[in-house]
FINU-447140 format. One record per residue: residue in one letter; chain; x, y, z of N, C-alpha, C in turn. Coordinates in pm, whole numbers, plus 50000, padded with zeros to 5 digits. Layout:
<atoms>
ATOM type mol   n.u   n.v   n.w  ca.u  ca.v  ca.w   c.u   c.v   c.w
ATOM    A   A     X     Y     Z     X     Y     Z     X     Y     Z
...
</atoms>
This chain:
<atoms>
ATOM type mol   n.u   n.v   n.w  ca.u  ca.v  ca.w   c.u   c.v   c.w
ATOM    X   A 49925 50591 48805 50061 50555 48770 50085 50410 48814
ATOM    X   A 50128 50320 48736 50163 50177 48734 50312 50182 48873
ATOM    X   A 50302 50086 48903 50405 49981 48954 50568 50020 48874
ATOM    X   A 50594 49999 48797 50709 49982 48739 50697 50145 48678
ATOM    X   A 50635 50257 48665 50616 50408 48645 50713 50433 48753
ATOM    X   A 50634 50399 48889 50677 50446 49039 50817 50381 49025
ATOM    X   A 50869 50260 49009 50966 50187 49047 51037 50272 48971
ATOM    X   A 51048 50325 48851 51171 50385 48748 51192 50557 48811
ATOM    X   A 51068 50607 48813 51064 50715 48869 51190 50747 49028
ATOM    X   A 51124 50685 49102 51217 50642 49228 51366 50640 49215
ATOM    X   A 51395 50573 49067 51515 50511 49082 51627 50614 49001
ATOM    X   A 51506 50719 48932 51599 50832 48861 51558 50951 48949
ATOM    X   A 51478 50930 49065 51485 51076 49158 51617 51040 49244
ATOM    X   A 51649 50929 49250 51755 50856 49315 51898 50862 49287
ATOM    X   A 51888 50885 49167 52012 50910 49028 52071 50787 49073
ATOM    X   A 51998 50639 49043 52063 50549 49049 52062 50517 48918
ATOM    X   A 52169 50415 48884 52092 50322 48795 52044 50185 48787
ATOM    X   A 51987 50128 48653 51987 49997 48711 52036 49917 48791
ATOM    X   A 52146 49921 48746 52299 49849 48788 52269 49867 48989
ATOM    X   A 52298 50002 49023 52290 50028 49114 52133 50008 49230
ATOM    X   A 52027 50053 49146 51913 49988 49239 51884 49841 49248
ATOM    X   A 51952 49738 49161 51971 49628 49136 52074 49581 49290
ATOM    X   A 52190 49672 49305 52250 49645 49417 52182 49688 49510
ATOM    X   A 52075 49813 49507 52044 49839 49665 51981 49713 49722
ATOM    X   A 51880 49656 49641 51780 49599 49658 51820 49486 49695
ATOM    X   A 51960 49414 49666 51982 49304 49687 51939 49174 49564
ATOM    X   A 51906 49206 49455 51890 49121 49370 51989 49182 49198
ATOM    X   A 51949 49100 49152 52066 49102 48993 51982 49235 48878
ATOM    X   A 52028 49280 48820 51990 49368 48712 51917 49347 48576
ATOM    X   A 51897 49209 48588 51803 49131 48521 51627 49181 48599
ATOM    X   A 51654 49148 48727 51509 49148 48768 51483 49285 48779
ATOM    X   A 51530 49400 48797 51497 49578 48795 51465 49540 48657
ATOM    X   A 51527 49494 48570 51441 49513 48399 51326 49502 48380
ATOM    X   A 51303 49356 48445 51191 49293 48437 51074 49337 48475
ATOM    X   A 51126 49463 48648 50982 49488 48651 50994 49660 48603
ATOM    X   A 51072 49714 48542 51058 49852 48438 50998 49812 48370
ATOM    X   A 51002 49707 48273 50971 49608 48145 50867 49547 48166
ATOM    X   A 50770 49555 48261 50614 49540 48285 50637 49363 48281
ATOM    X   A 50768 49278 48282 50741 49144 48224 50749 49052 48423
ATOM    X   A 50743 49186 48518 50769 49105 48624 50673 49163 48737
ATOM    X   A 50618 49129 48852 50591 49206 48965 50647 49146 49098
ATOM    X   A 50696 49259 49131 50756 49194 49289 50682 49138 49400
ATOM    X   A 50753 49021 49477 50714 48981 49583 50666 49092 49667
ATOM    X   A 50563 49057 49822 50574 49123 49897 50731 49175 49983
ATOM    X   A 50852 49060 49963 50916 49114 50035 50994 49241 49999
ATOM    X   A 51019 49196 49856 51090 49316 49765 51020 49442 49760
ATOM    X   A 50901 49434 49783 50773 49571 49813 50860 49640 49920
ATOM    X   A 50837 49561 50019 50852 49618 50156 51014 49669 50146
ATOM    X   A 51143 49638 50070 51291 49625 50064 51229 49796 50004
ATOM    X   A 51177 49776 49891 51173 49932 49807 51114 50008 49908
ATOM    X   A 51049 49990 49953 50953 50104 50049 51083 50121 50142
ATOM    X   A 51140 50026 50227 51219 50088 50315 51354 50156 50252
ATOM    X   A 51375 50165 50168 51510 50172 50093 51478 50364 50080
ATOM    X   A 51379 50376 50023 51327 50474 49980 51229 50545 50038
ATOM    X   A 51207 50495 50163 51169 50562 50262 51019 50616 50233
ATOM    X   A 50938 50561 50155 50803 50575 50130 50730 50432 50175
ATOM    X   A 50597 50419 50119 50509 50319 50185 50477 50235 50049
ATOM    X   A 50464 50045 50079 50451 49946 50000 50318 50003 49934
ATOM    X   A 50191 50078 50001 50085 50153 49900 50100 50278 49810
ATOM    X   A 50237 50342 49849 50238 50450 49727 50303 50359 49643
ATOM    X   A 50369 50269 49648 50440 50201 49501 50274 50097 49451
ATOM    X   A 50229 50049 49501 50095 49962 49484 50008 50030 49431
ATOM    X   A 49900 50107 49519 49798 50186 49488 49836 50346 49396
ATOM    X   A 49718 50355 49299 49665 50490 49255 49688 50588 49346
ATOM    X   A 49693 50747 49309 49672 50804 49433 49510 50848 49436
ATOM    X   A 49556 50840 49582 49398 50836 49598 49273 50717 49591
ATOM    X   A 49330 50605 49560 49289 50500 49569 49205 50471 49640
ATOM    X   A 49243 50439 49772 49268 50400 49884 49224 50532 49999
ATOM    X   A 49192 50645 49919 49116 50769 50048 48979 50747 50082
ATOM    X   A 48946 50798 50204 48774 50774 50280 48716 50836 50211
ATOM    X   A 48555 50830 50162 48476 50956 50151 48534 51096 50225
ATOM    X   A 48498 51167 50195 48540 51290 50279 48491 51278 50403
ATOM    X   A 48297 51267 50382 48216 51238 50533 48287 51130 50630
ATOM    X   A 48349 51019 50560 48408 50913 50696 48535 50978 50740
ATOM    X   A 48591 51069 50639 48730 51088 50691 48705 51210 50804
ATOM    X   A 48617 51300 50800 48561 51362 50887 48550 51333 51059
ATOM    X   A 48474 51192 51015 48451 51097 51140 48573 51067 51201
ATOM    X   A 48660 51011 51111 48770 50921 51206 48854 51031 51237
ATOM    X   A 48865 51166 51179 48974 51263 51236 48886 51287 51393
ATOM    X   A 48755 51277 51394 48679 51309 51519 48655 51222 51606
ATOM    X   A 48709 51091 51563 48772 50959 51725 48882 50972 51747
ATOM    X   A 48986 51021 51625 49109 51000 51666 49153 51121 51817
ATOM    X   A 49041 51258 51819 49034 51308 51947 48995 51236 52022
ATOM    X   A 48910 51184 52052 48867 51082 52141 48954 51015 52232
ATOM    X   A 48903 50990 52384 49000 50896 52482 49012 50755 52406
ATOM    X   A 49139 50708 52454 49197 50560 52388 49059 50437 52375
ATOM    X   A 48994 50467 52547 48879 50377 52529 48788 50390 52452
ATOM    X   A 48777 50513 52432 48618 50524 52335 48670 50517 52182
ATOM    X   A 48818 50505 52149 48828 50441 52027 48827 50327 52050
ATOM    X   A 48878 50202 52103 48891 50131 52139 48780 50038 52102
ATOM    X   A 48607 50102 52162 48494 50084 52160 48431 50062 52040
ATOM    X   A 48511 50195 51963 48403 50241 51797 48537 50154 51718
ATOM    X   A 48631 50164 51748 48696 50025 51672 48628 49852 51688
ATOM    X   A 48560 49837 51791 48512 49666 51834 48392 49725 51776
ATOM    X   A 48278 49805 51741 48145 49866 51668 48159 49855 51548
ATOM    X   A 48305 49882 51460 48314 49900 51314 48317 49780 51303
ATOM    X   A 48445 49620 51373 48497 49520 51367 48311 49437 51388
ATOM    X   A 48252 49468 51494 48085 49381 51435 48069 49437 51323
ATOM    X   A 48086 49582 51279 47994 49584 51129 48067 49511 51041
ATOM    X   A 48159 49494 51044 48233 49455 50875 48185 49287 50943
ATOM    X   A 48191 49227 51050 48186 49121 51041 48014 49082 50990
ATOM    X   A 47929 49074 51045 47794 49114 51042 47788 49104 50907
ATOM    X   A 47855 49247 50793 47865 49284 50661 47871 49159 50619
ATOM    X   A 48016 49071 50627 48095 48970 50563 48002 48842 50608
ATOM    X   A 47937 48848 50697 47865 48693 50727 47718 48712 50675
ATOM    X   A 47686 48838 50624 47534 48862 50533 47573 48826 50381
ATOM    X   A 47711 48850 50319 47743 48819 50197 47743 48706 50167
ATOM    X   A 47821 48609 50306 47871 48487 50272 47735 48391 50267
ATOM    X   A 47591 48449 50369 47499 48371 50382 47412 48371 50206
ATOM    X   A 47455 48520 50173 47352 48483 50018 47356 48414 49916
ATOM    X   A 47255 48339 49825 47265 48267 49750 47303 48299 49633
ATOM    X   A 47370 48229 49538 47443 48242 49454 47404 48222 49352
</atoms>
């Protein structure tokens, strides 16, 4: 589901209307058209205005669902640090932060 799907959806679970999510949001009824009307996409701040307005997150209006989920096997893992004492996440958080770095400085070294 698109951006402006979620944004209209929202705004008729809302029983607003234009007019009116135009006022929640703090901007004119021109720009709610624009982004129903696929002819606009919002700033980050206006992301973050809808998410708090509506009490959901700037990635359910952004992302697919499901987009954005772990393999099952990693999600496995991290439900099994999040038991873990603060330090020993702490640890496998500075372990993941070398891998991605490590990752990102093997990409950046290859030739093009």
């Amino acid at each position: 589901m698109s951006f402006p799907t979620r944004f209209i959806r929202l705004r008729k679970e809302h029983k607003l209307t234009q007019q009116e999510m135009a006022d929640t949001m703090g901007m004119h009824i021109t720009q709610v058209k624009r982004y129903e009307a696929r002819q606009a996409q919002p700033s980050v701040e206006i992301l973050k205005k809808i998410a708090t307005a509506f009490h959901t997150t700037s990635d359910s209006l952004i992302f697919e669902d499901g987009e954005r989920d772990l393999p099952n096997q990693l999600q496995l893992k991290f439900e099994a640090v999040s038991q873990m004492s603060e330090n020993d996440q702490h640890i496998i958080q500075a372990l993941i932060d070398g891998m991605i770095l490590k990752y990102t400085a093997n990409q950046l070294a290859r030739p093009t």
